[in-house]
C-alpha positions as CSV (number, residue, x, y, z in Angstrom):
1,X,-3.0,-20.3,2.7
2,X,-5.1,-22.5,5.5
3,X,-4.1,-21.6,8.9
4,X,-5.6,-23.2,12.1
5,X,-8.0,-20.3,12.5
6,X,-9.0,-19.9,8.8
7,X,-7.1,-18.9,5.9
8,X,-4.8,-16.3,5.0
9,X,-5.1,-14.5,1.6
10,X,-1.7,-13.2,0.1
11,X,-1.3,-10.5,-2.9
12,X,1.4,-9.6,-4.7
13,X,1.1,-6.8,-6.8
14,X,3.1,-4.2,-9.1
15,X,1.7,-0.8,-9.7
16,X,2.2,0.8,-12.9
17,X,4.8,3.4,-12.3
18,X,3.9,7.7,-12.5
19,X,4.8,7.9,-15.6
20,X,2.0,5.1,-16.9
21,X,-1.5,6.9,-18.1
22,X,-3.9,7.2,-15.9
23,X,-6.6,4.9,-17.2
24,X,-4.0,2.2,-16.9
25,X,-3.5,3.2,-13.1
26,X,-7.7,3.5,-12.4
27,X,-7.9,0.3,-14.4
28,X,-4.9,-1.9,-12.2
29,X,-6.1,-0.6,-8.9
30,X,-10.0,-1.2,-9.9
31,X,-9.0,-4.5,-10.4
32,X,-7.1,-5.1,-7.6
33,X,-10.0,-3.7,-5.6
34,X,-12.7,-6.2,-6.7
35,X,-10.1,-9.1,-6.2
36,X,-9.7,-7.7,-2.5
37,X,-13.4,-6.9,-1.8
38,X,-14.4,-10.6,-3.7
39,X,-12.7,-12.0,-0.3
40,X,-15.7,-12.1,2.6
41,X,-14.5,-9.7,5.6
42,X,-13.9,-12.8,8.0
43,X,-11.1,-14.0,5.9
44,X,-7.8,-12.4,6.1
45,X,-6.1,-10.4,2.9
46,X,-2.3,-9.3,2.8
47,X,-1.5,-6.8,-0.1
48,X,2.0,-6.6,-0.8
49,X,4.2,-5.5,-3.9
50,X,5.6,-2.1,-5.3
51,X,2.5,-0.3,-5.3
52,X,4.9,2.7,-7.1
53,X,2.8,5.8,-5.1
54,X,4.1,7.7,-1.5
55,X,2.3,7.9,1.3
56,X,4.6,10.4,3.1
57,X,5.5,10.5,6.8
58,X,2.3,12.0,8.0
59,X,-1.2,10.4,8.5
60,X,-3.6,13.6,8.5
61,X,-6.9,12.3,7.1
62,X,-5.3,9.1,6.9
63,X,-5.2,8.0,10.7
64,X,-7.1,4.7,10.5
65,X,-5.0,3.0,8.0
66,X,-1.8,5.0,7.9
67,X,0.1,5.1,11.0
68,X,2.2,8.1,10.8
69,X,5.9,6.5,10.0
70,X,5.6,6.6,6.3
71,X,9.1,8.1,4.2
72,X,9.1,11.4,2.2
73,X,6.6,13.6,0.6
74,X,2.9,11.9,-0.6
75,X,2.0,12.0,-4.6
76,X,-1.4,11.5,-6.1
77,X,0.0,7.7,-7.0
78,X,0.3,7.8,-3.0
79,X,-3.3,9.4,-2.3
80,X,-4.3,6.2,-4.7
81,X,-3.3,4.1,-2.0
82,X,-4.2,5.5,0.7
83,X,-7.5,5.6,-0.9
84,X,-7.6,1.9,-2.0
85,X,-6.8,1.1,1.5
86,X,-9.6,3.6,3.5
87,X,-12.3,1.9,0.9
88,X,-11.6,-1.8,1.9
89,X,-10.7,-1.0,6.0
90,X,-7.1,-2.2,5.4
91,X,-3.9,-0.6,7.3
92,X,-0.7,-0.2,5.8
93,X,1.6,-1.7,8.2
94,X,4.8,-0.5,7.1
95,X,3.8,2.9,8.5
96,X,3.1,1.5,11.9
97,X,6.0,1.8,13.3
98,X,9.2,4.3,13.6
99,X,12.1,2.9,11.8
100,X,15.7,4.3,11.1
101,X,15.7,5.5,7.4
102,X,17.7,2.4,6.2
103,X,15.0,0.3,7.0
104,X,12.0,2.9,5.7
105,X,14.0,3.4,2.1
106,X,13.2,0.8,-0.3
107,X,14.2,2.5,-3.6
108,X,17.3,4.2,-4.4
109,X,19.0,5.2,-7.1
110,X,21.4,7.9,-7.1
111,X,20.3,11.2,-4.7
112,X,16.6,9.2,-5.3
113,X,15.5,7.3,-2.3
114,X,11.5,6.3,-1.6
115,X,9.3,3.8,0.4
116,X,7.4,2.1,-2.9
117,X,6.8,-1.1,-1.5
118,X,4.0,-1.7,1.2
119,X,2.4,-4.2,3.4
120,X,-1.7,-3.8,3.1
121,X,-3.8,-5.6,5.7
């Protein structure tokens, strides 16, 4: 997307889900890493998509990118992301800011509710 002030690169992606090997998740977030890092540093990048991982509420070692608002309890899918996202300097918005749980939760099913979809920039 060309803006006035450059251009504006836009993502969508789709994790594979926990129960995926995990030479299939190293090999989708791999991929989606040299996409993102193929994009020079003045241009700006927008990951967005169920990246299927939890990044929890808190931020410890994760202060940079993950602002602290996050939903539930981190897995190692979430670790991934946090990961992918201190390698290329990005910030997941979506943990920015406080938000009512309605607003945090975007799976449920059942008792089952998580924040799996996130906003990289």
């Amino acid at each position: 997307m060309v803006l006035d002030n450059g251009s504006l690169n836009v993502l969508t992606v789709y994790a594979p889900h926990s129960g995926k090997l995990e030479e299939e998740k190293e090999s989708f977030w791999n991929e989606v890493f040299h996409l993102v890092s193929c994009i020079p540093h003045s241009k700006m990048v927008v990951l967005a998509g169920d990246m299927n991982g939890h990044v929890r509420s808190g931020n410890v070692g994760y202060d940079g990118m993950h602002g602290g608002f996050g939903y539930g309890d981190r897995n190692a899918d979430g670790s991934r992301i946090l990961e992918f996202a201190d390698g290329l300097n990005l910030v997941i918005c979506n943990t920015l800011f406080m938000k009512q749980e309605s607003q945090l939760v975007t799976y449920a099913a059942g008792p089952v509710k998580s924040m799996v979809d996130y906003i990289i920039v």
